[in-house]
C-alpha positions in Angstrom: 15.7 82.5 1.9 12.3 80.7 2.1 13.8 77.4 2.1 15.8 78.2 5.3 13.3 79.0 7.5 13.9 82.6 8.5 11.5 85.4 9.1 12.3 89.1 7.4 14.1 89.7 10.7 16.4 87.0 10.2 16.8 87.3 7.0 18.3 90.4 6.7 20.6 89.5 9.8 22.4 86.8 7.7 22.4 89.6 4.9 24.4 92.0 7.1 26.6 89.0 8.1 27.2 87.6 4.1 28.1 91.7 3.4 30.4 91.7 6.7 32.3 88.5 5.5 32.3 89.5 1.9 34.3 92.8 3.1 36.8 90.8 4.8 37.0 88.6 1.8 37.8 91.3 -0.5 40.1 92.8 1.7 42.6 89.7 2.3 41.9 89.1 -1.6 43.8 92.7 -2.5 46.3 91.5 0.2 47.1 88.6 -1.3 47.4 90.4 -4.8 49.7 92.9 -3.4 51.9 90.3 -2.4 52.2 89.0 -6.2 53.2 92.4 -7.1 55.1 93.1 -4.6 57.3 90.6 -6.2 56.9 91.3 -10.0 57.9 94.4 -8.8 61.0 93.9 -6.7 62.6 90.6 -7.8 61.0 90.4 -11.6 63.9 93.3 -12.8 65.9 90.9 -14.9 65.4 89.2 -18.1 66.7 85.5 -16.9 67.2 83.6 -13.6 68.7 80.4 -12.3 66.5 77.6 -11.2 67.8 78.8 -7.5 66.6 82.0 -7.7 63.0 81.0 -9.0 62.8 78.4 -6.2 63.7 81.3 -3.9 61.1 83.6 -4.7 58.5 80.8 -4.7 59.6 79.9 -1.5 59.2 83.4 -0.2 55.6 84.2 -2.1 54.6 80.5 -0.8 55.4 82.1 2.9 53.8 85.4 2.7 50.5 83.7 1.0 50.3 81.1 3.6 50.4 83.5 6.7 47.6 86.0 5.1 45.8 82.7 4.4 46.2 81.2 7.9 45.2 84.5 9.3 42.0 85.0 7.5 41.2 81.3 8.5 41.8 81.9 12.2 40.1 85.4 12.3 37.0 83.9 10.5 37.1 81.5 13.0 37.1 83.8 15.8 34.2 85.5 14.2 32.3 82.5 13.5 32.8 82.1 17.9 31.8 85.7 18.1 28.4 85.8 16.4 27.5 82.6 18.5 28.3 84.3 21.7 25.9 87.1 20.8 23.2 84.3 19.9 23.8 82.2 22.9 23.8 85.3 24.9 20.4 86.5 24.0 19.2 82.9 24.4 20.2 82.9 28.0 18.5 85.8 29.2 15.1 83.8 28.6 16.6 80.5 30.1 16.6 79.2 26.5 19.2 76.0 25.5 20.3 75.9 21.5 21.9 73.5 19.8 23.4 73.1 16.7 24.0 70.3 14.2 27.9 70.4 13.3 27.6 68.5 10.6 25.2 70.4 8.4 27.9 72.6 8.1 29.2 70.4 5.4 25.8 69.4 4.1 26.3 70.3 0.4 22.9 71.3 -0.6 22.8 74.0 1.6 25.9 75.4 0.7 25.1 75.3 -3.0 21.7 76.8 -1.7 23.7 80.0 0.4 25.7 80.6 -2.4 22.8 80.9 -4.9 21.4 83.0 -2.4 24.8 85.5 -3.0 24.3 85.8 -6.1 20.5 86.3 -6.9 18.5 87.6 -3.6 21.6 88.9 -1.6 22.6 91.4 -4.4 19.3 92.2 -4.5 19.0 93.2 -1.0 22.1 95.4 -1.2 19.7 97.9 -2.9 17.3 98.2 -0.4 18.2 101.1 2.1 19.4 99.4 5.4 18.5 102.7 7.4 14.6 101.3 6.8 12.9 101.1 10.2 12.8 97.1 11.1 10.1 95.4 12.4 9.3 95.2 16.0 7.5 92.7 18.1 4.4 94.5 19.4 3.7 93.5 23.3 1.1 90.9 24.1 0.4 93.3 27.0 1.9 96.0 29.0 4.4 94.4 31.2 5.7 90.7 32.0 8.0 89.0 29.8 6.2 90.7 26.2 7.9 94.3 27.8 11.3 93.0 28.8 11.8 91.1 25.3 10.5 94.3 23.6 12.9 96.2 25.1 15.5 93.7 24.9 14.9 93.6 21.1 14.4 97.8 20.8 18.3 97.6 23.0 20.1 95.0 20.3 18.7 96.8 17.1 20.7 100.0 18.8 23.4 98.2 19.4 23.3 96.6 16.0 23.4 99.8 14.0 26.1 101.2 15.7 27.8 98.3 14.7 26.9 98.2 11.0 28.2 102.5 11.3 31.8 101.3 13.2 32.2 98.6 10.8 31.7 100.8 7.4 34.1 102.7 8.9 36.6 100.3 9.9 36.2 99.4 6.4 36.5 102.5 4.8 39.9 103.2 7.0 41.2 99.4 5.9 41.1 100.3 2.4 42.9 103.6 2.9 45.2 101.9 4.7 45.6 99.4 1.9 46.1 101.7 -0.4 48.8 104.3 1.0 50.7 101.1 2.3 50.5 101.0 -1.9 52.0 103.8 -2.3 54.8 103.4 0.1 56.2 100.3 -1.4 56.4 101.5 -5.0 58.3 105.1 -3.5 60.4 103.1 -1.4 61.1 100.5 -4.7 62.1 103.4 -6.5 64.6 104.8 -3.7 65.9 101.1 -3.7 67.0 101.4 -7.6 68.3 105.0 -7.4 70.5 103.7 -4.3 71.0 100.5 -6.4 74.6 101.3 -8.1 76.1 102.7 -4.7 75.0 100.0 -2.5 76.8 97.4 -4.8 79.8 99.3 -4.7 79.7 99.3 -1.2 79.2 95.5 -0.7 81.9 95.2 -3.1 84.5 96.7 -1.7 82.9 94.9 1.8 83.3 91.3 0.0 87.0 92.3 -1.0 87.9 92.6 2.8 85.9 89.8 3.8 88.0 87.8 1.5 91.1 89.2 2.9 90.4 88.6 6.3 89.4 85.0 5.5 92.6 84.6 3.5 94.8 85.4 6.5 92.6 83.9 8.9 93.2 80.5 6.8 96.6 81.1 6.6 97.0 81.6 10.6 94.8 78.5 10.5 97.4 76.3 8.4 100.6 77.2 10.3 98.9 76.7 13.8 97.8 73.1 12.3 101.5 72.3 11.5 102.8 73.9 14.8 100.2 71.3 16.5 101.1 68.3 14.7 104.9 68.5 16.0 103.8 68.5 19.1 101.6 65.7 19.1 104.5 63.5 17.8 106.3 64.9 20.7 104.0 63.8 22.9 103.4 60.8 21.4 107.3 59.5 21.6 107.3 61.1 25.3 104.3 58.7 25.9 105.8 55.5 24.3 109.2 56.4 26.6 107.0 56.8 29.9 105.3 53.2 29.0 108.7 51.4 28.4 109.8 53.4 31.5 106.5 52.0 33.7 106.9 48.2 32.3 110.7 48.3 33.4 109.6 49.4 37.0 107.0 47.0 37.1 109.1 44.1 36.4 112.1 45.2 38.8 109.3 45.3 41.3 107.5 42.2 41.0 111.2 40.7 41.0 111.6 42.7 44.4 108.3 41.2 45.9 109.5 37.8 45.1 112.8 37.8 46.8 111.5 39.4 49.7 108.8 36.6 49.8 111.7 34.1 49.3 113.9 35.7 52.1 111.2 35.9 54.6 110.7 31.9 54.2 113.8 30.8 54.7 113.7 33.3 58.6 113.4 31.4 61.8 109.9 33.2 62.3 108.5 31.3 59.9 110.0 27.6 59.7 108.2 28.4 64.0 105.2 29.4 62.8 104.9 26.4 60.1 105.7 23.8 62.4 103.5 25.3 65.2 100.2 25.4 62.7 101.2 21.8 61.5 100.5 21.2 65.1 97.9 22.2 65.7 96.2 20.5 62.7 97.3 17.6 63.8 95.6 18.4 67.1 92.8 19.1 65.4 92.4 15.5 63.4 93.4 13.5 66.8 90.3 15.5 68.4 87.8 15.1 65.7 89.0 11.6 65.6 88.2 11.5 69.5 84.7 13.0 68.9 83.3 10.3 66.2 84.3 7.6 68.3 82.4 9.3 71.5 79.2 9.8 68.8 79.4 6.3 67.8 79.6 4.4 71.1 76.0 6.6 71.9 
């Protein structure tokens, strides 16, 4: 790790981090196998298949590989978010600002150079005992900041072992876990075959009254369509009857309004009233005649 930089200190922190995320690597990795025989086991029983059935199990394998996938990916990242809370944290307590490059995360070069580092130095290091005694900062004096960060450091090495000591054991319970969830699914596949015979009885005889009850209910469905369709025609020629029935009324009732409009002109009422209005127009011209002249004499 000389060509990143880091002290022994720091070294064997990324070490502990590379064995953490290696763990959880592994771990999803027998998931994911599980999953593929999972299926072999449960859906691979027969000798041929239709395309539909193939697509089907694809489908579901595709779904299953995708959420352990996705879940990894989002737990890494919450570790990732983790680890630099803890760094930023420590930084803080001396008033101290980081900042980091996001792009050298995809610098090339010193991926290629972390993963050589897996493979040559880091299993090297799994062979050194990790209970060795690390290295402290010795005090520039006898208080001041030299104590506090001494103490600080003595505080997050305590800390940090009891971590290392949870997380073997989290480990060791995971794989147990793994492992009897195992077991499970192959006792419960081999219920599932012994039950096999009478469970397709059973939907058998279920299918045979499903298809009964949809053969009646088709049946009930048919006659109730042809009771509906007489009486829409029914309606139909009532509604064609009332329309004839409105048109006639209209028309004996326009012919109505018409002779009462032709009665009420020949009345006395209103040969008055014609003659009085033709009057008063009259009137009207004879004073608006009036008026010019007065304008144009001004």
């Amino acid at each position: 790790m000389a060509e990143f930089g880091f002290n022994e200190h720091h070294q064997n922190e990324v070490i502990n981090y590379m064995r953490f995320a290696r763990s959880k690597r592994l771990l999803r990795l027998k998931t994911i196998d599980s999953c593929f025989e999972e299926l072999k086991d449960s859906r691979l029983v027969e000798e041929t298949f239709t395309v539909d059935e193939v697509r089907e199990m694809l489908d579901g394998l595709q779904a299953v590989v995708r959420g352990e996938m996705e879940m990894e990916l989002i737990n890494t990242a919450h570790t990732n978010v983790l680890l630099l809370r803890q760094i930023f944290s420590q930084a803080e307590k001396f008033y101290l600002r980081l900042q980091s490059d996001i792009s050298e995360l995809e610098n090339r070069e010193l991926l290629e150079q972390v993963a050589e580092f897996e493979k040559t130095d880091f299993k090297t290091a799994d062979k050194i005992n990790q209970e060795t005694s690390k290295p402290k900062l010795a005090p520039l004096n006898e208080g001041g900041v030299s104590e506090l960060l001494n103490k600080e450091i003595g505080r997050l090495q305590e800390e940090n072992d009891k971590l290392k000591t949870r997380l073997r054991t989290l480990e060791t319970q995971a794989m147990s876990a793994l492992d009897d969830k195992t077991k499970a699914e192959r006792a419960l596949k081999d219920i599932q075959k012994v039950q096999g015979e009478h469970q397709l009885t059973t939907q058998s005889q279920e299918i045979n009254h499903l298809e009964d009850t949809v053969a009646a209910l088709k049946e009930d469905y048919e006659r109730s369509i042809s009771a509906n369709a007489a009486s829409h025609k029914d309606l139909k020629e009532n509604l064609i009857s009332a329309k004839h029935e409105l048109l006639r009324v209209q028309e004996q009732l326009s012919l109505a309004e018409k002779e009462l409009d032709k009665k009420f002109q020949q009345t006395a009422a209103y040969r008055n009233m014609k003659e009085i209005l033709t009057k008063k127009n009259e009137q009207i011209k004879d004073i608006r005649k009036r008026l010019q002249r007065y304008e144009s004499n001004e």
